[in-house]
matplotlib code that plots the C-alpha trace (Angstrom):
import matplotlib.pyplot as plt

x = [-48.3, -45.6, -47.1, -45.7, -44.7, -43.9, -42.1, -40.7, -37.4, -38.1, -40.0, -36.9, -34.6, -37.0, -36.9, -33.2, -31.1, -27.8, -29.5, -26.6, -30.2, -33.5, -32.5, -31.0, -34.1, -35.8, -33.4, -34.6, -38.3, -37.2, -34.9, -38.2, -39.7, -37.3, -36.9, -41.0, -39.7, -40.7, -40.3, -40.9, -40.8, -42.7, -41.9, -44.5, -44.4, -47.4, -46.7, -49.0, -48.8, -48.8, -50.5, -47.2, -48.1, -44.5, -44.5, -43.8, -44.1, -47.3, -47.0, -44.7, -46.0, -44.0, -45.6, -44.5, -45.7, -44.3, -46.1, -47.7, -47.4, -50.1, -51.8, -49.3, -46.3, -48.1, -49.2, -46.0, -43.9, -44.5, -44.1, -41.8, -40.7, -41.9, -41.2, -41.4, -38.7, -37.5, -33.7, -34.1, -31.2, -32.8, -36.5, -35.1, -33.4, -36.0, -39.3, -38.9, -41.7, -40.3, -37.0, -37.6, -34.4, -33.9, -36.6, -39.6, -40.0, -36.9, -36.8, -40.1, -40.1, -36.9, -38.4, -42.1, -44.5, -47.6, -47.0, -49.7, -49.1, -51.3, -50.8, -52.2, -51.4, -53.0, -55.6, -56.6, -57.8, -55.9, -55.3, -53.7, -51.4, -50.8, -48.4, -48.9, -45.9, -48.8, -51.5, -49.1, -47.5, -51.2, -52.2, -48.7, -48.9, -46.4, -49.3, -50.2, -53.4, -54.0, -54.1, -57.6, -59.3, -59.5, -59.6, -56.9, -58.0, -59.1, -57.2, -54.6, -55.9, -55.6, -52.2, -51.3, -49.5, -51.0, -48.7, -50.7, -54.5, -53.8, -50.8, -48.1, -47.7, -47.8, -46.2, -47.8, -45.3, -47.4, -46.0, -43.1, -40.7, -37.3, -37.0, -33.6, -34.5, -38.1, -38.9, -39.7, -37.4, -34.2, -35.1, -34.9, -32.1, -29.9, -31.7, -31.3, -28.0, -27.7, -30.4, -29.1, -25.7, -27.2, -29.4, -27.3, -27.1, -31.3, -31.3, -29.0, -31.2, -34.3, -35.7, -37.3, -37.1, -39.6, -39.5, -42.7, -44.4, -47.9, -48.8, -52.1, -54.1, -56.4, -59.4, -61.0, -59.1, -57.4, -53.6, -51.8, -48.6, -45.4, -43.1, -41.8, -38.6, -36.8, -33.5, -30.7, -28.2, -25.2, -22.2, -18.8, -16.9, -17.8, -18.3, -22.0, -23.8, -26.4, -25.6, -25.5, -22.5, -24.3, -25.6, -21.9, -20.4, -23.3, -23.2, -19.2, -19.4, -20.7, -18.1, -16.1, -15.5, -12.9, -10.4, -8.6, -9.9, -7.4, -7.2, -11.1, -12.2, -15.4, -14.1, -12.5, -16.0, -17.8, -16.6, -18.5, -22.0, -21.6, -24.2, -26.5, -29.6, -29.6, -29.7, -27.1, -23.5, -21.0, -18.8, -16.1, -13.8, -11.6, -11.7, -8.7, -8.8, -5.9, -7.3, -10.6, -11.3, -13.1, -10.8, -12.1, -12.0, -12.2, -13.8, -15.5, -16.3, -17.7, -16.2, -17.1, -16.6, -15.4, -15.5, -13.0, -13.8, -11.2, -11.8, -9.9, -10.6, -10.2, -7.4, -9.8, -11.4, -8.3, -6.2, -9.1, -6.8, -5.4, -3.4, -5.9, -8.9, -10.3, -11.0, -13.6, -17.4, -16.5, -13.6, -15.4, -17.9, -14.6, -13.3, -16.9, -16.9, -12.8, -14.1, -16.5, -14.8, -13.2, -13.8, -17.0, -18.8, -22.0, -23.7, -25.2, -24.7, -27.0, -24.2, -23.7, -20.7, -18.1, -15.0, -11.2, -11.1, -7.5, -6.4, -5.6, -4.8, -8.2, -6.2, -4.2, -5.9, -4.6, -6.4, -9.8, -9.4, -9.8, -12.4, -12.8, -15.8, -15.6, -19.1, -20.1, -23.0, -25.1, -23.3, -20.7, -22.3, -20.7, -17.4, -17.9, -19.9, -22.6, -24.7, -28.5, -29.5, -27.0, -25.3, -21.8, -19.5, -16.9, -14.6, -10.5, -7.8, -4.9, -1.8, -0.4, -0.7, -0.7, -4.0, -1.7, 0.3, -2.5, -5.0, -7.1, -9.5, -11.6, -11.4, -10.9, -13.5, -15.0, -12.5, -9.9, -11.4, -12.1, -8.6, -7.5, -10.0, -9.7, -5.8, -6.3, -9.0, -6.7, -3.6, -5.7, -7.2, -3.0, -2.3, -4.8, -4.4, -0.5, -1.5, -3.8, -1.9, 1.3, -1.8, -2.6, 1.1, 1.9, -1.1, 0.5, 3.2, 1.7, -0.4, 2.8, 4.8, 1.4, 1.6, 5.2, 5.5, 3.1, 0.8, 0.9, -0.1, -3.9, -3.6, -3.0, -0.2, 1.6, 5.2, 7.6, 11.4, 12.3, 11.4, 15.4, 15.8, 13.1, 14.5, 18.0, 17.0, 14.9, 18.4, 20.8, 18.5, 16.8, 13.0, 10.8, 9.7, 6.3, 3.2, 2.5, -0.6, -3.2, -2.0, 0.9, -0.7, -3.4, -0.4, 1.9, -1.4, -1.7, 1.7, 1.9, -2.1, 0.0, 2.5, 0.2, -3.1, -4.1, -3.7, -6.5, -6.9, -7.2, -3.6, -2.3, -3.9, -2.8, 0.6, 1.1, -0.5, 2.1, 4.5, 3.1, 3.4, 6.4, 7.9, 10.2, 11.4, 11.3, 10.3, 11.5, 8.6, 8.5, 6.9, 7.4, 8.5, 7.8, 10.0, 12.9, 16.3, 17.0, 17.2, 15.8, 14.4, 12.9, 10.3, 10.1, 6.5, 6.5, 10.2, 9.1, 11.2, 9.6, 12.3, 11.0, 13.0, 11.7, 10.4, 10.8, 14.7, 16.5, 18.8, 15.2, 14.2, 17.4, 18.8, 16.5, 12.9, 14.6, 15.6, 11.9, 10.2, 12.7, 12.5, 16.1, 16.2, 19.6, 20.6, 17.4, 18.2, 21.9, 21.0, 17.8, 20.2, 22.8, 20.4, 18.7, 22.2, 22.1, 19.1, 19.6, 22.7, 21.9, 18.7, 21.0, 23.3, 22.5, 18.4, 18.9, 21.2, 18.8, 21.9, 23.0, 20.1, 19.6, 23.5, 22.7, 19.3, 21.6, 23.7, 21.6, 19.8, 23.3, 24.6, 21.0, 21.8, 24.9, 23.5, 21.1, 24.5, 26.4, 22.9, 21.9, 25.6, 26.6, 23.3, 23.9, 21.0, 20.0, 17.3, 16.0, 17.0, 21.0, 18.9, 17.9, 21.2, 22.8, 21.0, 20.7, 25.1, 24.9, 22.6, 25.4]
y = [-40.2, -37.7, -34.1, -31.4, -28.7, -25.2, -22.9, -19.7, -21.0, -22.9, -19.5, -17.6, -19.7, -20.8, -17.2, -16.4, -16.7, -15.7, -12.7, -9.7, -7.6, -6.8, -6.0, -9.7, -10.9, -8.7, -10.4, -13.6, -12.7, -11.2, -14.7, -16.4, -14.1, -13.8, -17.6, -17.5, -15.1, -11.8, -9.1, -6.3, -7.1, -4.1, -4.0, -1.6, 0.0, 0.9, 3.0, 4.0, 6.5, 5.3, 6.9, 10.0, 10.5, 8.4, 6.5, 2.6, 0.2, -1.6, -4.1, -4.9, -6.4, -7.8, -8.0, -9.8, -10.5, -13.8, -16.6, -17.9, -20.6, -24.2, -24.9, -27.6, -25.7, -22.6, -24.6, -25.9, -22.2, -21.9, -25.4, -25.6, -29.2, -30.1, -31.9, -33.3, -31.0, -27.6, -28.4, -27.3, -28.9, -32.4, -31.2, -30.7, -33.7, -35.9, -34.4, -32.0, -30.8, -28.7, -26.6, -24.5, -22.6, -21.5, -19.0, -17.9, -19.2, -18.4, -15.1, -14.0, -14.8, -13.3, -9.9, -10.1, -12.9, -13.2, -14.0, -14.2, -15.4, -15.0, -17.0, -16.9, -18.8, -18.1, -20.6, -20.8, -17.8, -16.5, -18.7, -17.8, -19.6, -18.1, -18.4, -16.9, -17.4, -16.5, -18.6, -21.4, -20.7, -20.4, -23.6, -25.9, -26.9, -26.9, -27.6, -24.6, -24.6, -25.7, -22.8, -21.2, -19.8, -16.0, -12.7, -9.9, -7.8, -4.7, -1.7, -4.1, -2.3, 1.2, 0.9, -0.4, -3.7, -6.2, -6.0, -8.5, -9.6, -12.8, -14.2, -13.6, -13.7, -11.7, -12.4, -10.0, -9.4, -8.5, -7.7, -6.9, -6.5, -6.9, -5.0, -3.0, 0.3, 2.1, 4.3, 3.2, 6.0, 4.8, 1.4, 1.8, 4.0, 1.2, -1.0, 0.3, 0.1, -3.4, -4.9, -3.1, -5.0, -8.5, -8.4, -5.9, -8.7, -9.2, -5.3, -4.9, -7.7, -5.4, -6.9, -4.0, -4.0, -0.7, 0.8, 2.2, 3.9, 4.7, 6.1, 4.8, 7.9, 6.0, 8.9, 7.9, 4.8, 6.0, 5.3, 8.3, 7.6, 9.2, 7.5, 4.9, 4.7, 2.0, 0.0, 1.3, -1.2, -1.1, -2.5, -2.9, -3.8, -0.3, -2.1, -0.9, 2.3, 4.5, 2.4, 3.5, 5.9, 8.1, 10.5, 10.5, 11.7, 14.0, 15.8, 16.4, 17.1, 20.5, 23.1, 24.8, 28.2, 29.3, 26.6, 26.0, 24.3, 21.9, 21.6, 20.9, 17.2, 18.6, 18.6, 15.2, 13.6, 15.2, 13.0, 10.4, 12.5, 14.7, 14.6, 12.3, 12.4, 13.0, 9.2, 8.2, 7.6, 5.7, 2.9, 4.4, 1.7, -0.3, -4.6, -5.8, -8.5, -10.4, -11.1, -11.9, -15.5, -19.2, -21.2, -24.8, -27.1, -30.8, -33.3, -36.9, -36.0, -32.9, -29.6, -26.6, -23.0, -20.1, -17.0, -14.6, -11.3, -8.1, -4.1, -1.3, 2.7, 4.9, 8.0, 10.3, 9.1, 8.3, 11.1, 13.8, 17.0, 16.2, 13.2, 12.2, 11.5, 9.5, 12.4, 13.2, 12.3, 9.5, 8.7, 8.0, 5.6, 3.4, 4.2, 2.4, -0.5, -1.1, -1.2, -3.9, -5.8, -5.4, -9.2, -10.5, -14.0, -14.8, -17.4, -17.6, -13.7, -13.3, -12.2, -14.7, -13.4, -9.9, -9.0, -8.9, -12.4, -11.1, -10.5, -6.7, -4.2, -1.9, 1.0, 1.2, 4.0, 2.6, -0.7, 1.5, 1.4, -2.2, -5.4, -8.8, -11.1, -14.5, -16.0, -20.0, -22.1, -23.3, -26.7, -25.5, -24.7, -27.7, -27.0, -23.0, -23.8, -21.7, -20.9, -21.7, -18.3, -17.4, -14.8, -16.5, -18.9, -21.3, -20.1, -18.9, -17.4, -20.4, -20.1, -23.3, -26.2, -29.5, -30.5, -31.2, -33.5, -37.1, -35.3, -37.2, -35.9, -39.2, -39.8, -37.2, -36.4, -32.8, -31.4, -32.0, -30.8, -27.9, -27.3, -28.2, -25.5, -22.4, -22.8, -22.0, -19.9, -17.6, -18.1, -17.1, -13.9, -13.2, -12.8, -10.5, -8.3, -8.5, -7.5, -5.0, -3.3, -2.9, -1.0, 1.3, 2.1, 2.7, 5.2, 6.8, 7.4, 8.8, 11.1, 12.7, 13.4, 14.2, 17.0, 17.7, 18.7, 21.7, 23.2, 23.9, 27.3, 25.5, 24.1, 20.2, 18.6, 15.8, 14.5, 15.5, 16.5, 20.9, 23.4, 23.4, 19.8, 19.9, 23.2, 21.6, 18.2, 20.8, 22.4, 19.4, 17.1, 18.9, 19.8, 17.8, 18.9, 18.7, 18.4, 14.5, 13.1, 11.7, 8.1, 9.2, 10.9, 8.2, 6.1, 8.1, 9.0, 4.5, 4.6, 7.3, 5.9, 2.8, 4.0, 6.7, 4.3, 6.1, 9.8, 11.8, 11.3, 14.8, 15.3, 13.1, 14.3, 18.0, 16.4, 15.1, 18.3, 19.9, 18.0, 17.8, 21.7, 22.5, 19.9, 18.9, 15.3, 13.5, 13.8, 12.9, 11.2, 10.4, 6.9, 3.8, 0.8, -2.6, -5.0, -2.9, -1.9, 0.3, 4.0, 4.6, 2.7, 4.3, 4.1, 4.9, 5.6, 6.2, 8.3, 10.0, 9.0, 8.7, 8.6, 7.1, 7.3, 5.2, 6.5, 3.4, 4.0, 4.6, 7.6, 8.9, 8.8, 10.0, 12.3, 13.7, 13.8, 16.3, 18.6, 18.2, 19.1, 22.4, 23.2, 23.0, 23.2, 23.2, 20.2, 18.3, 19.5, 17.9, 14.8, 14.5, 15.3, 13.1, 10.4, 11.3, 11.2, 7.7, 6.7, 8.9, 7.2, 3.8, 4.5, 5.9, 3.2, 0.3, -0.4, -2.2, -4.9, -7.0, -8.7, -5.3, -3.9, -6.8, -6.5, -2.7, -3.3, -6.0, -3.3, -0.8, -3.2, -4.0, -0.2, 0.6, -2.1, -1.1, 2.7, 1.6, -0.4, 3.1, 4.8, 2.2, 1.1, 4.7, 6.3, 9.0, 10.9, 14.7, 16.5, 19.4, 21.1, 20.5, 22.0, 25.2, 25.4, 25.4, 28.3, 30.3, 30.3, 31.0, 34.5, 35.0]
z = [32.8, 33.6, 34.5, 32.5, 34.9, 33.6, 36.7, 36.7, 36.5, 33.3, 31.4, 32.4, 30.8, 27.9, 27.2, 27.3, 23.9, 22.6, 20.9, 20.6, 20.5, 19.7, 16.0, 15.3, 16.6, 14.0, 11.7, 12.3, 11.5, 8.4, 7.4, 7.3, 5.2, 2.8, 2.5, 2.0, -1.5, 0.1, -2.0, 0.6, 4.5, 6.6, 10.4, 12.0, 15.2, 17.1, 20.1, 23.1, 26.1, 29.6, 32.2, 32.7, 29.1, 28.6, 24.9, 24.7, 22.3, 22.7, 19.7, 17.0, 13.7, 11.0, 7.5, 4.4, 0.8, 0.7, -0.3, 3.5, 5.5, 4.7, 7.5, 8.7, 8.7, 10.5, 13.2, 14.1, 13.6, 16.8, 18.5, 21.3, 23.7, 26.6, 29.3, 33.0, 34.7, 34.0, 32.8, 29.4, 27.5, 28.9, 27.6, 24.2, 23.8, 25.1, 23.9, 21.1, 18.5, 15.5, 16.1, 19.5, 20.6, 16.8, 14.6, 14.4, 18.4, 20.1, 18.5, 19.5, 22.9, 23.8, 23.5, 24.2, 25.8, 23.4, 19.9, 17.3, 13.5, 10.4, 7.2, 4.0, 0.8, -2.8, -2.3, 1.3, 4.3, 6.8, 9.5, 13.3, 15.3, 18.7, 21.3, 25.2, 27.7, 30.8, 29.6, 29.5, 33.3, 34.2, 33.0, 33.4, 29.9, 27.0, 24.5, 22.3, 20.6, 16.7, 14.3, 13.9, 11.0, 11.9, 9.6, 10.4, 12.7, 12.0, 13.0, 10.5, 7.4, 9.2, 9.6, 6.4, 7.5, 4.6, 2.1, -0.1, 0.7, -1.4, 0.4, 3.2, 6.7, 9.8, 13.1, 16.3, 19.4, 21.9, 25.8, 24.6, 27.5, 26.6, 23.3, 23.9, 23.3, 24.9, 21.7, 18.5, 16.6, 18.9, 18.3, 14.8, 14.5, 15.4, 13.7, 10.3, 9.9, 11.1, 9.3, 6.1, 6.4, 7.7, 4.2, 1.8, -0.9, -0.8, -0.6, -3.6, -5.7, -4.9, -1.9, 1.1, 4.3, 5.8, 8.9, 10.6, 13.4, 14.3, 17.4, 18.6, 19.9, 23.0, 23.2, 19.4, 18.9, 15.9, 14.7, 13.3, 11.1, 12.7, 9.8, 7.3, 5.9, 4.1, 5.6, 3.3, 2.1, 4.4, 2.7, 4.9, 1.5, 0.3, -3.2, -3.7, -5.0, -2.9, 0.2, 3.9, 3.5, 0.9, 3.5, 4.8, 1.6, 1.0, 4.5, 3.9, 0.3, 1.6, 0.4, 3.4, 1.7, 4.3, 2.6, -0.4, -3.0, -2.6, 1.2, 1.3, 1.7, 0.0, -3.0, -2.7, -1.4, -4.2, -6.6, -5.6, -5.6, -7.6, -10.8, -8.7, -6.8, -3.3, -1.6, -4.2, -4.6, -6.3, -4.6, -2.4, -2.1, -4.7, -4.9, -4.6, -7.9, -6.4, -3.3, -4.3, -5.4, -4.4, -1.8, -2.0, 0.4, 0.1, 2.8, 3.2, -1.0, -0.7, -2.3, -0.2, -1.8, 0.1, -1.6, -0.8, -1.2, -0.6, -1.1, 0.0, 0.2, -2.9, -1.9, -2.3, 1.0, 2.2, 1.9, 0.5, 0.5, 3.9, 5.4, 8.3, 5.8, 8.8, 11.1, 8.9, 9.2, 6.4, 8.3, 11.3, 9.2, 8.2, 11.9, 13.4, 10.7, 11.6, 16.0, 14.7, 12.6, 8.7, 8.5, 7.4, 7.0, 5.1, 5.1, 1.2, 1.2, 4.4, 7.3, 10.3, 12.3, 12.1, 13.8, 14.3, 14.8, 16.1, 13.2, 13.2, 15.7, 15.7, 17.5, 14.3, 12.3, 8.6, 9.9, 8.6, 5.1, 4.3, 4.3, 3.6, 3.1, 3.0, 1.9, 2.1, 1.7, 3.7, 3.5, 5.7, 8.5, 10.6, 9.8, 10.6, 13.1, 12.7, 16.0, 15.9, 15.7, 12.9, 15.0, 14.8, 13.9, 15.9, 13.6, 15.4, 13.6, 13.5, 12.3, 13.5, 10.9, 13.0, 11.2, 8.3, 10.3, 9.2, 7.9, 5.5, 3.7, 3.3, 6.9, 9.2, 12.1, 11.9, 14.1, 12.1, 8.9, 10.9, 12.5, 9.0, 7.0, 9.7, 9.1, 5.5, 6.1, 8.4, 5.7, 3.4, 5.5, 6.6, 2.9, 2.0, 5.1, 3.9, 0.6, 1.4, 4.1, 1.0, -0.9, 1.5, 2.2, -1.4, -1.6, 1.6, -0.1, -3.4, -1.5, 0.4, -2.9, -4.1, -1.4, -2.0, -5.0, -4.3, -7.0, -10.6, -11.9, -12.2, -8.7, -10.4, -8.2, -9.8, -8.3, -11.4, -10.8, -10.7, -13.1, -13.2, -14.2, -16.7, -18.3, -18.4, -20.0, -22.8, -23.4, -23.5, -25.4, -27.0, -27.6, -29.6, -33.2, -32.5, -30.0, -29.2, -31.4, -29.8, -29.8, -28.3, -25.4, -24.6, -24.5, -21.9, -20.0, -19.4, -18.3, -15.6, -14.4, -14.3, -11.9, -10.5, -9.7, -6.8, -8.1, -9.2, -13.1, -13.7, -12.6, -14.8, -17.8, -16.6, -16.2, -19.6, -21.4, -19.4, -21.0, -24.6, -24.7, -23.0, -25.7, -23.6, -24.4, -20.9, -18.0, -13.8, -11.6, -8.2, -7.4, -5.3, -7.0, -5.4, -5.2, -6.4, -4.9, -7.7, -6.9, -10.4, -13.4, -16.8, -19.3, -23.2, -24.5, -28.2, -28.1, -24.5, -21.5, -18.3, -15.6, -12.3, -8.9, -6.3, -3.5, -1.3, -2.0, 1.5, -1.0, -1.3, 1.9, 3.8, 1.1, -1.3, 0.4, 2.5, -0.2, -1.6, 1.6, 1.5, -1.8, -1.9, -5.6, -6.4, -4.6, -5.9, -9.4, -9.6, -8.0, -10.6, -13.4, -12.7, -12.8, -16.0, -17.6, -16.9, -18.2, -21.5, -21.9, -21.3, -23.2, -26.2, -26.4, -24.7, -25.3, -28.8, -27.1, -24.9, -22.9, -22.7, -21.1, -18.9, -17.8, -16.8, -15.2, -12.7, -11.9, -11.6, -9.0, -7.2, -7.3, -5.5, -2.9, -2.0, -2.0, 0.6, 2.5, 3.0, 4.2, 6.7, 8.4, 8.5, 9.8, 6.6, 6.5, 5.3, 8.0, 7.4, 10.4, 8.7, 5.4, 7.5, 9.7, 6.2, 4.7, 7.7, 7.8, 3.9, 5.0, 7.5]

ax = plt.figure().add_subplot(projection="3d")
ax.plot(x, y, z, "-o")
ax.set_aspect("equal")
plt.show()
């Protein structure tokens, strides 16, 4: 018979896993019990002084409610191979006894060297199962002991760990001597906020994780409670209410009174608090409906779903009253999610692997303001390649296609069908960045003639031609008869939201009450239009005219954006005018003729392009130092 032989050597490497820290091996622990239908998962501290009087953790107990462990599957959670040499990948392959190297086991004993489990179902007592990395050096054996019959202990009641006396389980680290952090409060700090994204979708369906500490005081062998908190949901997408940011938002929600109203990203975070208790929030960011669907993926006749899931910030943290939203203390908790990656996989909504995956540059600063999650079953695993300890996936960013060239979906081996699935997985990931990036450049570009057009007599911005224009349009054309009804405003208050998605509502509807009393029968607005080379397009709502110039225009950005930043009014106001005269015109006499209007909308596209022609292969462009020289020789 061959001698099991248990060395140094063998322990050390027995004990070493792929664990990015002690709080993914918490995770793991807190996979099981979840899976055993947990409602409420407790993980207790208990802290002791050493002889300097210096705190350390002495144990670490993890409770559940679940519904326990039968005696056969409790005295095999801990089961690990053995062998007759110390080369471990040969020990597991040869002789291997339930699933060492993955759970329960290989979590444990990377961070401490005694581990002791108590189960209890509904009908049954608690039973122990205990694991001890010494007693097994001392006595050359892989063999663990059968599970026992045993009550809790004792001091477990003191400390409040049995979350249910009729079922659960509780898993003891004693020894523990490679935790990453030496205090309990440190530990958890950065805990928390890992564990609350790992498990925000079993936080958002009502499941707890807790957090606490006793400290165990030695003289009358009493524990004293220092804390217990609960793991708040930590959501990267930014899609869920009272999450992990709230105390972000709350902190700069706090009025600076030495500013401006306007100028105060108080006021602009306080949206999203205000009216609510103090650990809640509403969502701060946006999903992006186009970008968020199921990509399916056929092999060996199996469909596997991969839902696609895209968000991006709302302007008000983006841009809240200044342009650099992301110097802020919100900024700084998109800045920290951006460093560690806006791309997220989960693994039936329980995270598995973050990052850049190289898709994104993460000393860009706009990079911040967006997130995608792509979310698969467990069915996958092979072709993601999911690590053992669910801490990653195999998964690289490839934009070459060569699994197309052959591939058969009936026969291919797994590395093709995975060459073949990350290529549309990254396609897929391209596109959205694509998409979302256009978003957030759009918004840019809102905000700054959002900032441009200065203030109202109420402080309400909104990026309208001059008072000239609007003055001269009321004279020519004419005023209305009468104030708009309320069908009528609802209905020009749609359109402008429509052009203006990323503008504070409040502006709008100050905008159009503007308009309704000043009776004036049109209006100019400054907003980009995708996909268009016109300089200018225009919209009717119910008799109104709504005259757009595009901001995206290179006339706009090398002729007029100068004479807004100057407030050169009389420049702006001839170049505004001339254009309205088109659009009254063509609005006149051309609108009833639908080959008409399609004839002029042609040219007005060709007319913009060859606009943009002169601008670009002449280098013609208005600064506003020539804006300044200008009116400095008109003084003189």
């Amino acid at each position: 018979m061959a001698t099991n032989i248990i060395t140094p050597k063998f322990i050390e490497r027995m004990r070493s896993s792929d664990y990015q820290s002690t709080s993914y091996a918490f995770a793991e622990i807190i996979d099981n019990s979840f899976d055993a239908e947990s409602n409420t998962v407790r993980i207790t501290s208990i802290e002791k002084r050493d002889p300097q009087n210096r705190k350390y953790i002495d144990e670490i107990i993890f409770s559940d409610d679940g519904i326990g462990m039968g005696f056969a599957t409790l005295n095999n959670c801990l089961t690990f191979a053995y062998g007759t040499n110390d080369d471990m990948e040969e020990v597991m392959e040869k002789k291997k006894i339930g699933k060492f190297g993955m759970g329960l086991p290989n979590s444990s004993i990377s961070q401490c060297k005694k581990v002791n489990v108590f189960s209890k179902q509904v009908i049954g007592d608690w039973h122990l199962k205990q694991l001890d990395i010494q007693h097994l050096v001392d006595n050359s054996s892989t063999e663990l002991e059968d599970c026992i019959l045993s009550p809790l202990p004792a001091y477990f009641s003191e400390i409040d760990v049995i979350l249910n006396k009729e079922r659960g389980t509780l898993v003891s680290w004693k020894e523990c001597d490679r935790l990453d952090r030496q205090y309990a409060e440190t530990l958890y700090k950065r805990s928390e906020s890992i564990l609350g994204r790992l498990f925000r979708y079993y936080l958002a369906k009502g499941c707890k994780i807790e957090l606490a500490i006793y400290l165990h005081n030695e003289s009358d062998d009493t524990y004293i409670k220092q804390s217990l908190n609960s793991v708040v949901l930590n959501d990267p997408l930014f899609l869920t209410p009272n999450a992990y940011i709230t105390k972000a938002l709350r902190m700069a929600s706090a009025r600076d009174e030495s500013l401006d109203e306007k100028n105060d990203p108080a006021i602009y975070y306080g949206k999203f608090v205000n009216g609510l208790a103090d650990n809640e929030s509403i969502p701060t960011n946006i999903k992006y409906e186009d970008y968020s669907f199921v990509h399916k993926f056929e092999w060996k006749g199996r469909i596997y779903d991969f839902r696609i899931k895209s968000s991006h910030a709302n302007i008000n943290i983006q841009k809240p009253g200044i342009r650099e939203g992301g110097k802020t203390k919100v900024g700084a908790v998109y800045g920290e999610k951006m460093k560690n990656g806006n791309i997220y996989f989960t693994r039936h909504q329980r995270e598995i692997s973050f990052g850049h995956y190289g898709f994104y540059n993460i000393s860009a600063e706009n990079n911040r303001w967006w997130s995608i999650e792509i979310d698969f079953d467990p069915e996958a695993d092979e072709l993601l390649g999911v690590s053992n300890t669910k801490q990653g996936i195999k998964f690289n960013r490839t934009v070459d296609d060569e699994s197309s060239l052959g591939f058969d979906k009936h026969t291919a081996s797994l590395q093709q069908a995975r060459e073949k699935l990350w290529f549309e997985i990254s396609s897929k990931i391209n596109k959205a960045i694509n998409a979302l990036t256009k978003v957030l450049s759009t918004q840019a570009k809102q905000f700054e003639e959002f900032i441009k057009q200065g203030n109202d007599d109420d402080g309400t911005p909104f990026p309208t031609g001059t008072d000239s224009t609007s003055q001269a349009i009321k004279n020519t054309d004419k005023q209305r008869t009468g104030r708009f009804d309320e069908d009528q405003k609802q209905d020009l208050i749609t359109a402008l939201k429509d052009k203006f998605r990323n503008l504070p509502e409040e502006s709008i509807e100050h905008a159009v009450n503007k308009f309704d009393k000043s009776l004036v029968r049109g209006c100019i607005i400054y907003c980009p239009i995708e996909g268009s080379d016109q300089l200018w397009s225009y919209t009717e709502v119910r008799g109104f005219l709504v005259i757009s110039i595009n901001t995206n225009h290179d006339f706009y950005n090398n002729i007029m954006s100068a004479f807004r930043d100057t407030k050169f009014e009389s420049a702006l106001t001839a170049i505004e005018l001339f254009i309205s005269s088109l659009a009254w015109e063509q609005n006149t006499h051309f609108d009833n003729d639908n080959d008409k209007r399609r004839n002029l909308d042609n040219f007005r596209t060709y007319v913009g392009i060859h606009l943009n022609n002169y601008l670009q292969e002449n280098d013609i462009k208005v600064t506003i130092e020539d804006i300044e020289k200008f009116r400095n020789d008109e003084v003189i």
